[in-house]
N, C-alpha and C positions, 0 to 999 in steps of 0.2 A: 668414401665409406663412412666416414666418419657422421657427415652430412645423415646417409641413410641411418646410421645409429641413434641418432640428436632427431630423427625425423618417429622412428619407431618408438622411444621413448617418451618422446612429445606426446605423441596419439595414446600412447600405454595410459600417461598422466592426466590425459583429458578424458579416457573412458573411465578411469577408475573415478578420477571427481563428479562425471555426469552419472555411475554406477553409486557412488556416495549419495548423489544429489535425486536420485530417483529411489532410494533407501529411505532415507528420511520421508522425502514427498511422500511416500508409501505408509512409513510410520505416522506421518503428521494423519493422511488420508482415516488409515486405521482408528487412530485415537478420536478423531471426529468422528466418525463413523460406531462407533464405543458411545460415544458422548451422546450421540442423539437417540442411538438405539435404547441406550438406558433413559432417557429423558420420554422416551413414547411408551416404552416400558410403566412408565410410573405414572403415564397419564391412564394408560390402561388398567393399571392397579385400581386408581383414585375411582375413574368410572364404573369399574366392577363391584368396588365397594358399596358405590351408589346405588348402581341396579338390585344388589343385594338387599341393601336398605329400604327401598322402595318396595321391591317384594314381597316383604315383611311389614310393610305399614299398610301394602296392600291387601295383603292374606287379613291383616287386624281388620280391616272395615269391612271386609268381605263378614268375618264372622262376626260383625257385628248387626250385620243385614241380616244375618242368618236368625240373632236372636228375637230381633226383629219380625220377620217371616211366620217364625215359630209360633211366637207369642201373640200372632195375630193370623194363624192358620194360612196360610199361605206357601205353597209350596218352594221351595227354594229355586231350583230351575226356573229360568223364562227365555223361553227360545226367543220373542221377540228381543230381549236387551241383549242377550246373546247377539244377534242378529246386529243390534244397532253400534255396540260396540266393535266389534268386526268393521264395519261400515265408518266406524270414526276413526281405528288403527288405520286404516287405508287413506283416509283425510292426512292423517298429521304425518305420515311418513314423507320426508323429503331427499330419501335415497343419501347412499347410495345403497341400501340394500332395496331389493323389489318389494314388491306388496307380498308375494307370494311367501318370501323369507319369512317378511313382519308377521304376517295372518298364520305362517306354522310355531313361530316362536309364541306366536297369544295364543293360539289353538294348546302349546306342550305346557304354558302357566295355567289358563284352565281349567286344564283334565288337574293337574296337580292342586290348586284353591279346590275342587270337589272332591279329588281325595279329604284335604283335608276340613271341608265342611263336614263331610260325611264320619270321618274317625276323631271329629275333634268333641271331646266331653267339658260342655260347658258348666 
């Protein structure tokens, strides 16, 4: 009996340390798993900041075409560069988003630059 006692406690003592040992592993898991998510986290910050900024130095040259256009009659619209820029989003795209993605995300920045061609008072 004794044997079965010293056998039952043995096993108690080795699930509790591999229940300890899969605790931690779980924590350590956790904590990396924390580490990186905030690490991609702040790559995506960094990157959004950018696009932000670029959209904004974009929108500037746009309405600088505009003054341009203006000042020398020319209407602001041109289907053809429209047309050609589309055609060159589709060039530099190297996924993984589709073309389709890219061509609505430039399609939703140029309705928005002709907003603000059109409401901006220079």
């Amino acid at each position: 009996m004794n044997s079965e006692k010293n056998k039952k406690k043995k096993y108690r003592n080795i699930k509790e340390k591999n229940m300890e040992a899969w605790i931690k592993m779980e924590k350590d898991s956790n904590d990396d798993f924390k580490e990186k998510l905030n690490h991609f986290r702040k790559q995506i910050d960094e990157i959004d900041k950018a696009l932000v900024d670029y959209l904004n130095r974009r929108a500037k040259v746009v309405l600088e075409i505009r003054k341009l256009k203006e000042k020398h009659n020319i209407p602001l619209f041109d289907a053809k560069r429209e047309e050609e820029l589309m055609n060159n989003i589709v060039k530099y795209n190297k996924g993984p988003l589709y073309n389709d993605n890219i061509l609505e995300i430039f399609e939703c920045i140029l309705r928005n630059i002709q907003i603000l061609e059109r409401n901006e008072n220079l």
